[in-house]
C-alpha positions as CSV (number, residue, x, y, z in Angstrom):
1,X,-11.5,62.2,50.6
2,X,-10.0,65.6,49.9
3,X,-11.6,68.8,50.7
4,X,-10.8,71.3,48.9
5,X,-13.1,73.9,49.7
6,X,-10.9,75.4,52.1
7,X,-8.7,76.3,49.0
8,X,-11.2,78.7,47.0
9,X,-10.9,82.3,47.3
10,X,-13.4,83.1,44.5
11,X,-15.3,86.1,45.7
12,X,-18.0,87.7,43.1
13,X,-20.8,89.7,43.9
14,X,-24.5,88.3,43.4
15,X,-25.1,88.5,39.8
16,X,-21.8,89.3,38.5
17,X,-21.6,87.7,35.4
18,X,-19.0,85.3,34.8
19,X,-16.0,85.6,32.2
20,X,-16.8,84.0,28.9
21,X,-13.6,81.5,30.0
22,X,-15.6,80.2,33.0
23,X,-19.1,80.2,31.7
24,X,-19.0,77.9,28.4
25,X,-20.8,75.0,28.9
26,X,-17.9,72.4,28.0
27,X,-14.9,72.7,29.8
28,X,-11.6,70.1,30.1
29,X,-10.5,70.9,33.5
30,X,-7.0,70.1,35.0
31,X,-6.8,69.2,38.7
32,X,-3.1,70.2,38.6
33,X,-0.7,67.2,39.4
34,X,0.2,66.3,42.6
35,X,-1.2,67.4,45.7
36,X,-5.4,68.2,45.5
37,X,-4.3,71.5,46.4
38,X,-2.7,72.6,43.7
39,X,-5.8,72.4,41.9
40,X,-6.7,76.6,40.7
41,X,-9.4,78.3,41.9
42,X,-10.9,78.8,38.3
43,X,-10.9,75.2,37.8
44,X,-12.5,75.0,40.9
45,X,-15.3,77.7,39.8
46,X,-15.8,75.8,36.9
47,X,-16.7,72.0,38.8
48,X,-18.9,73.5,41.3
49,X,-21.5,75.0,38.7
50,X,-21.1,71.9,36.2
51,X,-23.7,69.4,35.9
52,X,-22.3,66.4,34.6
53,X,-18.9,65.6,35.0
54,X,-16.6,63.0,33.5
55,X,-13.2,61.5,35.3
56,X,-12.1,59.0,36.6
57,X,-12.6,57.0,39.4
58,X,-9.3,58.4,41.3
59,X,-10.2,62.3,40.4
60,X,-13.8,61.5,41.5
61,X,-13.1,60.4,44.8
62,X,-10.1,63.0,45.4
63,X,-12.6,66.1,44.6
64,X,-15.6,64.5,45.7
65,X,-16.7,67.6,47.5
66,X,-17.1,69.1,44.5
67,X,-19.2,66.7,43.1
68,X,-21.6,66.6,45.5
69,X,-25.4,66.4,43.3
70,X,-23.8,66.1,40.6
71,X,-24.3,63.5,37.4
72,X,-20.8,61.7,37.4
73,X,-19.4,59.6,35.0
74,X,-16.4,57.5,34.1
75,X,-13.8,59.2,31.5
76,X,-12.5,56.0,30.4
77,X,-8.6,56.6,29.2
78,X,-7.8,57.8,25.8
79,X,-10.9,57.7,24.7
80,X,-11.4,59.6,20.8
81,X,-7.5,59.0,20.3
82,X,-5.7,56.2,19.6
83,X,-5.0,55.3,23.0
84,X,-7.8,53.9,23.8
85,X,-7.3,51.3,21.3
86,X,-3.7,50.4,22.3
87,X,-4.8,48.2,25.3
88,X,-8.6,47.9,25.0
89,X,-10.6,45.8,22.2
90,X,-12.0,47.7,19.3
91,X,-15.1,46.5,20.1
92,X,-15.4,47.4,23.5
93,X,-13.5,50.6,22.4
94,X,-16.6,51.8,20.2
95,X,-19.2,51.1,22.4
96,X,-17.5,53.2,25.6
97,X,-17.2,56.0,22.8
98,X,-20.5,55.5,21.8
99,X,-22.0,55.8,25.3
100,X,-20.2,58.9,25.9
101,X,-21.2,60.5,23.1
102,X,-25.0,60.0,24.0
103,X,-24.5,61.5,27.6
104,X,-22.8,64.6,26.4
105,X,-24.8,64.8,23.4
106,X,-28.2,64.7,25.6
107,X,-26.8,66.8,28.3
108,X,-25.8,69.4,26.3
109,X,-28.9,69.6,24.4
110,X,-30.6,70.4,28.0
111,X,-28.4,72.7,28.6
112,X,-26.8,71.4,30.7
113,X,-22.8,72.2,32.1
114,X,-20.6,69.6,31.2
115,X,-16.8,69.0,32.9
116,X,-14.4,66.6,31.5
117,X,-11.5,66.6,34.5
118,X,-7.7,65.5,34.0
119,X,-4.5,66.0,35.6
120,X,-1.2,67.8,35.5
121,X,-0.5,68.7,31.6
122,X,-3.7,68.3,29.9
123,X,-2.3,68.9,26.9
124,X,1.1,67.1,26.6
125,X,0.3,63.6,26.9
126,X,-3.3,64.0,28.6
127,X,-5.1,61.0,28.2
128,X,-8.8,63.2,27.8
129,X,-7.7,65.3,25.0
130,X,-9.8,63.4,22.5
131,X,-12.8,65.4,24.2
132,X,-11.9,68.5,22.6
133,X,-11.6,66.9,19.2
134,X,-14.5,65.2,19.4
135,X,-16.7,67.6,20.8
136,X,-15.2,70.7,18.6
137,X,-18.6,71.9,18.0
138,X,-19.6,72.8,21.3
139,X,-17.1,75.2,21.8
140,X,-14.7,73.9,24.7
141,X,-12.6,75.4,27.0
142,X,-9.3,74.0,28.4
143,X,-8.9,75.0,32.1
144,X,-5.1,74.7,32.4
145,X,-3.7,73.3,35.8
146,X,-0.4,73.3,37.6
147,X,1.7,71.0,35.2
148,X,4.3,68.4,36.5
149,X,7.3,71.2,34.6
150,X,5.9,73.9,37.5
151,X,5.6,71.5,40.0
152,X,9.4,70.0,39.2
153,X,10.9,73.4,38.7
154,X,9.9,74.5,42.3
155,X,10.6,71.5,43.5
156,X,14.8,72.2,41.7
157,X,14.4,75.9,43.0
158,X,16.6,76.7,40.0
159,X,16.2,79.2,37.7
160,X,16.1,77.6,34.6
161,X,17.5,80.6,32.3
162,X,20.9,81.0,34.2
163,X,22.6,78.2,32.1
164,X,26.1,80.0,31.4
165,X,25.8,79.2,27.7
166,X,22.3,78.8,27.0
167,X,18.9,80.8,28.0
168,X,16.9,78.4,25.6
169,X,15.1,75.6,27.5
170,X,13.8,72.2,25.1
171,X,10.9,70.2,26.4
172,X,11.6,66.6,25.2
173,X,9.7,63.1,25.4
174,X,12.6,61.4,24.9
175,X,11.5,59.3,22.1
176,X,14.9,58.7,20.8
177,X,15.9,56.5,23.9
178,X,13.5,54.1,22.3
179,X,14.7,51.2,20.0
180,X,11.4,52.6,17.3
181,X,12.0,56.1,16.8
182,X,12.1,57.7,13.8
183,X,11.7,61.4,14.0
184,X,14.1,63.7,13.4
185,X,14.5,65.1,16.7
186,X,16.8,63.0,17.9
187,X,18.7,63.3,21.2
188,X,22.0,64.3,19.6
189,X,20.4,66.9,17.3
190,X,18.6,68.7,20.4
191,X,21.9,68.3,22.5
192,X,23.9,70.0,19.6
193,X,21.7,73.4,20.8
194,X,23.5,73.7,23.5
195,X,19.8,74.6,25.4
196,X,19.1,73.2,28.8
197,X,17.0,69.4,28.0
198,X,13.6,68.7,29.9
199,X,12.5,65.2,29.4
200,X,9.0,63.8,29.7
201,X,10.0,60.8,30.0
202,X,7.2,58.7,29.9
203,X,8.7,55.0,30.2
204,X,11.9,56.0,28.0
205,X,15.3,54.1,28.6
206,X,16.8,56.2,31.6
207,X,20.4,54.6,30.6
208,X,20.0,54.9,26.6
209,X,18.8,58.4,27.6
210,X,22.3,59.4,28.9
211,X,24.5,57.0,26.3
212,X,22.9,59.1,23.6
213,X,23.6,63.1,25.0
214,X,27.2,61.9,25.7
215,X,27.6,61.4,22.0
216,X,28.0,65.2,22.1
217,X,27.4,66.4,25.7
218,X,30.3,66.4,28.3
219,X,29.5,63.1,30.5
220,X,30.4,66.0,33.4
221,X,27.0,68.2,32.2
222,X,24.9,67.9,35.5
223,X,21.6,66.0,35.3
224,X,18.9,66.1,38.2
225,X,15.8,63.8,38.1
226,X,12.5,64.8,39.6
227,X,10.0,61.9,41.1
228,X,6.7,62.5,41.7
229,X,6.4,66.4,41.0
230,X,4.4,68.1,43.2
231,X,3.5,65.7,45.3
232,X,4.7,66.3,48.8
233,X,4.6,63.2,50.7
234,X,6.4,61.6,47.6
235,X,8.4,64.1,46.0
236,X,12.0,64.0,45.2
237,X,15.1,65.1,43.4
238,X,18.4,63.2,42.7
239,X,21.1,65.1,41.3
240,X,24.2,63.3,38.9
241,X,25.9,64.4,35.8
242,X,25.6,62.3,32.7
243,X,28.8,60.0,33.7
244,X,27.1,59.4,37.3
245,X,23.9,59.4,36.8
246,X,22.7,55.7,36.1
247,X,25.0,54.6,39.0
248,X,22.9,57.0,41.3
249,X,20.0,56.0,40.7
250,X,20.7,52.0,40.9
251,X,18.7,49.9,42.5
252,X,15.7,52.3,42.6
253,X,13.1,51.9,39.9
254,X,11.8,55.4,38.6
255,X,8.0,56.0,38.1
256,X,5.9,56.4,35.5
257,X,5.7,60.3,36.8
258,X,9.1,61.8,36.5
259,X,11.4,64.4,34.5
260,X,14.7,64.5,33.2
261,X,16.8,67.7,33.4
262,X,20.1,68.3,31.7
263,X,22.1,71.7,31.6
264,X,24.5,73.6,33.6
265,X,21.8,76.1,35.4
266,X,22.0,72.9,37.7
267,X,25.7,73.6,38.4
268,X,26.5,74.8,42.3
């Protein structure tokens, strides 16, 4: 278990009204990725005076001391998108939906506070972004978090605007390193900017990844690759070019949580 009291430095006098951000009575609430600390203090404001909260079982137990008397419930994955649906039976699908929907429905109408809680970039690839879709009419607010582009750009200590021909920066999924892609923002046509490329890349093809920015990059454009960002005890950074890259990172299998950087503002 966390604690992660010792991390607030929220100090309002008795009675001082809250700002309109922190006081709505639905929030989605990132933890920040990585370390529990990196979690904001206004996220933190926000858990401690809601009533029912909704994550799961992993963000439960690492902010459990925020949780403490309150109603707690499981967020499920994906749930009000189409994710949900990917790897769970329609049936089963409906009724976790369903049973959701009569907790927040019932809370709110008590008046109740109600905290939906999620990690890192809630709102590129969160998994608990069908809440604010689905919920629309109870007015929520997104408590934004330390994202894993922060926590991987600290973690480079590079400036990312001193490229020496670019100051634009891209952030990619990487779609196009997948055999089923069909959008029009393919690798090549970003490379063709010239702007430094950051990839989520989400289970993309690291080595089709690289095959496809040589088509028009330099295979001597440096590349760095960022595991685990912001988490300390697992964090780190390897650093290639295009041409070296997939030899470097042989033999080591990346992780579902890492980020692709391409552009010269990596060059010594």
């Amino acid at each position: 278990m966390t604690d992660t009291s010792s991390h607030s430095i929220v100090h309002r006098a008795a009675g001082e009204p809250l700002p309109a951000h922190l006081s709505g009575r639905f929030h989605l609430v990132s933890t920040g990725i990585g370390d529990a600390g990196n979690i904001t203090v206004n996220a933190q404001e926000v858990l401690r005076r809601a009533d029912v909260v909704f994550g799961t079982s992993r963000l439960l137990e690492a902010f459990a001391d925020l949780f403490r008397g309150k109603e707690l419930h499981d967020a499920g994955h994906g749930l009000f998108m189409d994710l949900i649906r990917k790897d769970t039976p329609v049936e089963q699908a409906d009724a976790m939906e369903a049973e959701v929907r009569h907790i927040v429905r019932s809370a709110a109408a008590q008046g109740k506070r109600i905290a939906v809680i999620d990690y890192g970039d809630t709102m590129i690839f969160g998994p608990q972004a069908g809440f604010l879709r689905e919920f629309n009419d109870l007015n929520p607010v997104v408590m934004p978090g330390v994202s894993s582009f922060n926590a991987a750009n600290a973690a480079l200590a590079r400036d990312l605007m001193t490229g020496s021909t670019s100051r634009s920066v891209i952030l990619s999924s990487a779609f196009d390193a997948r055999d089923d892609y069909a959008g029009t923002d393919t690798l090549q046509s970003l490379a063709q900017t010239g702007s430094t490329l950051v990839f989520f890349t989400m289970r993309s093809r690291f080595e089709q990844l690289t095959e496809h920015l040589k088509r028009v990059l330099p295979g001597s454009t440096p590349l760095a690759v960022v595991c685990h960002a912001g988490q300390s005890e697992q964090q780190s950074v390897v650093r290639a070019t295009l041409d070296t890259a997939v030899a470097a990172l042989q033999g080591r299998e990346l992780p579902f949580e890492h980020l692709v950087y391409v552009g010269d503002f990596l060059s010594d």
